[in-house]
N, C-alpha and C positions, 0 to 999 in steps of 0.2 A: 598349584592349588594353595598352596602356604603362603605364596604372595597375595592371592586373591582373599585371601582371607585377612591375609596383615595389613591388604588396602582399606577393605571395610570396614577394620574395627576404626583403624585410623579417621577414614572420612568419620564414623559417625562419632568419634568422640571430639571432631571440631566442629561439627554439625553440631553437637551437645552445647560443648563451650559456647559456641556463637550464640545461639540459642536464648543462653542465661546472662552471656552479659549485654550492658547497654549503658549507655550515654544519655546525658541529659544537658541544655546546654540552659545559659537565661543569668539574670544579675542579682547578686546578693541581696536576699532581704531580710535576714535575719538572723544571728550569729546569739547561740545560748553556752556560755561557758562556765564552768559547775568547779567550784573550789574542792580543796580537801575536806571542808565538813560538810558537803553533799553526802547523802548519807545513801547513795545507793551504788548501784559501778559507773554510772558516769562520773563521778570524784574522778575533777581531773581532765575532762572530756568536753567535746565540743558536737553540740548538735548545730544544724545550720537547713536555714531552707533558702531556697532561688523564689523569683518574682511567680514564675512556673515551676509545678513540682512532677514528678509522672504520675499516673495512676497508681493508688494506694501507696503512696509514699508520704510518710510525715514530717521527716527528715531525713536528712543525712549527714552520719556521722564521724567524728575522729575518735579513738582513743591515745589516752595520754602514752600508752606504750607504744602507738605506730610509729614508727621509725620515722616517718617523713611528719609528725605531729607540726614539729616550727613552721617547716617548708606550706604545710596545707595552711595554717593557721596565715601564715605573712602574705600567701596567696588570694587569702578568704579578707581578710580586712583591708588590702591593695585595693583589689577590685567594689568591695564594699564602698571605701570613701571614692574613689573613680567613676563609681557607678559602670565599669566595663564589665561584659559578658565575660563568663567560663562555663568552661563543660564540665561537666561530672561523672567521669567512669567509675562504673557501679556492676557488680553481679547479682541480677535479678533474685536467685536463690537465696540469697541471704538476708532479705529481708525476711524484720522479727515480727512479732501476733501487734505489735504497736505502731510498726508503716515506718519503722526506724533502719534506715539502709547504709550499711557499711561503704564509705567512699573507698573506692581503690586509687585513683589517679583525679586530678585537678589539673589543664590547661588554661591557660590565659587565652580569652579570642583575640 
């Protein structure tokens, strides 16, 4: 009984996860990057949108603290002057009240 029960929670919290996250793939069209005297929390930060964006999304974001900031930033202006496609792994739930979506992961196609 304790297995069957440790299976279901299991399936449904990767049923969950799957769920929320997603991908979006398409070519850089617009790269917004916000100095230190921005005067709000993007100081620092990089919003950016593709040629296609998903449904209710207005961008997608870096902040200056993510660990991977350089790696996403060198990825995003690569592809930008190459004009080549990348994906966007994204978790659906965390989009804010402004269509503002935290990037998790950036692929080169």
């Amino acid at each position: 009984m304790k297995k069957i029960k440790f299976t279901l929670v299991l399936l449904s919290l990767l049923f969950s996860f799957a769920a929320s996250a997603g991908s979006h793939s398409g070519t850089v069209h617009q790269i917004n990057s916000y100095g230190s005297n921005w005067g709000n929390s993007w100081s620092g930060g990089i919003l950016f949108k593709l040629d296609t964006m998903p449904a209710g999304v207005s961008y997608f974001t870096i902040r200056k603290e993510d660990v991977a900031f350089q790696t996403f930033l060198a990825i995003l202006l690569s592809a930008k002057h190459a004009k080549a496609s990348i994906s966007i792994s994204y978790t659906a739930s965390q989009i804010d009240v402004n269509g503002y979506m935290p990037t998790r992961a950036i692929t080169q196609l």
